[in-house]
C-alpha positions in Angstrom: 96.1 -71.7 53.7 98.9 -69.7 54.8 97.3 -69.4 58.0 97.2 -73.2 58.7 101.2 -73.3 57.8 102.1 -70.6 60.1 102.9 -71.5 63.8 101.0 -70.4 66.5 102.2 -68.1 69.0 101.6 -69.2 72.5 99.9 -66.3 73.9 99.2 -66.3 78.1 96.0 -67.2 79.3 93.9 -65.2 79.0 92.5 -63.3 82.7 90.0 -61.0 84.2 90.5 -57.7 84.8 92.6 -57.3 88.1 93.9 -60.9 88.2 97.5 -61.6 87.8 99.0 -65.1 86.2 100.8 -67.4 88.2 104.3 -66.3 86.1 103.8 -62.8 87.3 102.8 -63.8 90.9 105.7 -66.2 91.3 108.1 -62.8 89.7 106.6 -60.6 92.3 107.4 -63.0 95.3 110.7 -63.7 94.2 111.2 -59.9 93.8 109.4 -59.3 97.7 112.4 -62.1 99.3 115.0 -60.8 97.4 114.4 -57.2 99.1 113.5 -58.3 102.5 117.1 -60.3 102.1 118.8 -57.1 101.4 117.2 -55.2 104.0 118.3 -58.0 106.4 121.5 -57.6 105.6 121.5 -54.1 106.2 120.1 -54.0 109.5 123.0 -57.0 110.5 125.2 -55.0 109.1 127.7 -54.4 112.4 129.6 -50.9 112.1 133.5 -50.8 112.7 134.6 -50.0 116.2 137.3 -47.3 117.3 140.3 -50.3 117.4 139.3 -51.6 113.7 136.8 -54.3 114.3 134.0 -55.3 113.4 133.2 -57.6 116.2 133.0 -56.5 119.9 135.3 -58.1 122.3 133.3 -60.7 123.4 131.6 -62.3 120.6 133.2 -65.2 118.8 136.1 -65.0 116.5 136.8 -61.1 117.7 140.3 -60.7 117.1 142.8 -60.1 119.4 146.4 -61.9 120.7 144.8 -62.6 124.4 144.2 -66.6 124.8 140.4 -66.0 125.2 140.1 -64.4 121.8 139.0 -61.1 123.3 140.3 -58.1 121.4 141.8 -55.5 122.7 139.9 -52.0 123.5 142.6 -50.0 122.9 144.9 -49.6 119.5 148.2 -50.7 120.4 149.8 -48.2 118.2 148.4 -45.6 120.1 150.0 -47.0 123.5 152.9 -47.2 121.9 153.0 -43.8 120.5 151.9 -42.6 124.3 154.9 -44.2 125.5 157.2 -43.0 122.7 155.9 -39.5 123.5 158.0 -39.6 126.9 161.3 -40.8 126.2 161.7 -41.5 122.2 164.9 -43.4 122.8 162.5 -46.1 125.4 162.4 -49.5 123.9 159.1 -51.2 124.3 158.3 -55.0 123.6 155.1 -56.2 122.1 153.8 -58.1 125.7 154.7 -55.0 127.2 152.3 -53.0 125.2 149.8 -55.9 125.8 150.3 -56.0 129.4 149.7 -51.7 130.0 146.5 -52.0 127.7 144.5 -54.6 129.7 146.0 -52.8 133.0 143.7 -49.7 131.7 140.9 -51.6 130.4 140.7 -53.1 134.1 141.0 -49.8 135.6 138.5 -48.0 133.4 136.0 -50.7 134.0 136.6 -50.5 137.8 136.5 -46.9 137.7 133.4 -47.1 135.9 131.7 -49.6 138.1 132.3 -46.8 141.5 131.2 -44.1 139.3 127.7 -46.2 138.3 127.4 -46.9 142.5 127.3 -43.9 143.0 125.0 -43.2 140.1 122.8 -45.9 141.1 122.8 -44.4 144.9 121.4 -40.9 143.4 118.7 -42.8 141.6 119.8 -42.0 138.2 119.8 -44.2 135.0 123.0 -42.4 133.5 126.0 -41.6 134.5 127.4 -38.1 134.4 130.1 -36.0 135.1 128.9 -35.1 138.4 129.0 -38.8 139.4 132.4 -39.4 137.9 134.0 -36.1 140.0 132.5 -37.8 143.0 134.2 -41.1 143.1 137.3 -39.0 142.4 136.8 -36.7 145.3 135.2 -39.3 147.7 137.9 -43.1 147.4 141.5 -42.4 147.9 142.2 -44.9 144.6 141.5 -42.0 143.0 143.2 -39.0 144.1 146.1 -38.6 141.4 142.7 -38.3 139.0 141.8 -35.0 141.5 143.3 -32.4 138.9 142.0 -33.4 135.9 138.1 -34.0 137.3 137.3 -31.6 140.0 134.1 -31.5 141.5 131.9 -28.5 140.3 132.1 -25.5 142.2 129.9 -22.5 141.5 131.6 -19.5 141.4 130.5 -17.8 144.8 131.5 -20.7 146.7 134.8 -21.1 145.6 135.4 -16.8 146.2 133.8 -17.3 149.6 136.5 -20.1 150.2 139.3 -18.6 149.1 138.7 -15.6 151.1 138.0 -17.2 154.4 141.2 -19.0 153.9 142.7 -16.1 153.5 144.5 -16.7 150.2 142.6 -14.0 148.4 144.3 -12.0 145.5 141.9 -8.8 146.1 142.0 -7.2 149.7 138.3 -5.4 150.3 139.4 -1.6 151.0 
């Protein structure tokens, strides 16, 4: 009689060996989106550039103080500092700053563009030093670069140079 008074216990139905219930199957799936979410997110995850964002320059809502929303490559405090570096008592404004860092991103993509030509002309897919020194050595733009990336010169031909020029520190005996 005791039995009868007692409450059953819902127990789950009752399966064959190697099936699964609908309540576990339904846990399962749930668990299987919620990973491929996370691992979603991971991959879109975007790393931080050098100037502090997280967005490149032209995507949408990069940040930056040009009109077209672009950002700017280059840290401004950096320029800044630059500038500071030659005359600490100099007195720069904010537009000024602006102004010199599009001025070099203009430049360095320009200087980029002659060095790929010239890259493309050897039939090479990347560019290298060797194609950089070129462009220096070959368009007069260039020249004030000529000191700081000279062409590569082995060894014997820069001795043979320098003593048929006659400039030669050691005299043969």
């Amino acid at each position: 009689m005791a039995s009868s008074n007692t409450p059953k216990s819902h127990k789950s139905p009752k399966t064959k060996k190697g099936e699964i219930s609908t309540t576990q199957n339904k846990a399962k799936e749930k668990n299987r989106d919620i990973s491929k979410e996370e691992n979603q997110k991971k991959k879109n995850k975007k790393p931080k550039l050098s100037n502090g964002n997280s967005k490149h320059p032209h995507e949408k809502g990069a940040e930056g103080s040009g009109e077209d929303g672009k950002a700017n490559v280059f840290p401004m405090n950096r320029i800044r500092t630059m500038i500071k570096g030659e005359d600490p008592d100099m007195r720069v404004s904010q537009e000024a700053v602006l102004a010199i860092n599009k001025a070099v991103e203009k430049f360095l993509e320009q200087f980029t563009q002659d060095a790929y030509s010239c890259c493309v002309q050897d039939r090479k897919k990347c560019l290298s030093y060797k194609h950089v020194a070129n462009v220096v050595s070959k368009k007069r733009r260039y020249d004030f670069l000529s000191d700081f990336v000279p062409e590569k010169v082995k060894a014997e031909d820069a001795l043979r140079e320098r003593d048929a020029a006659g400039n030669g520190v050691f005299q043969k005996i």
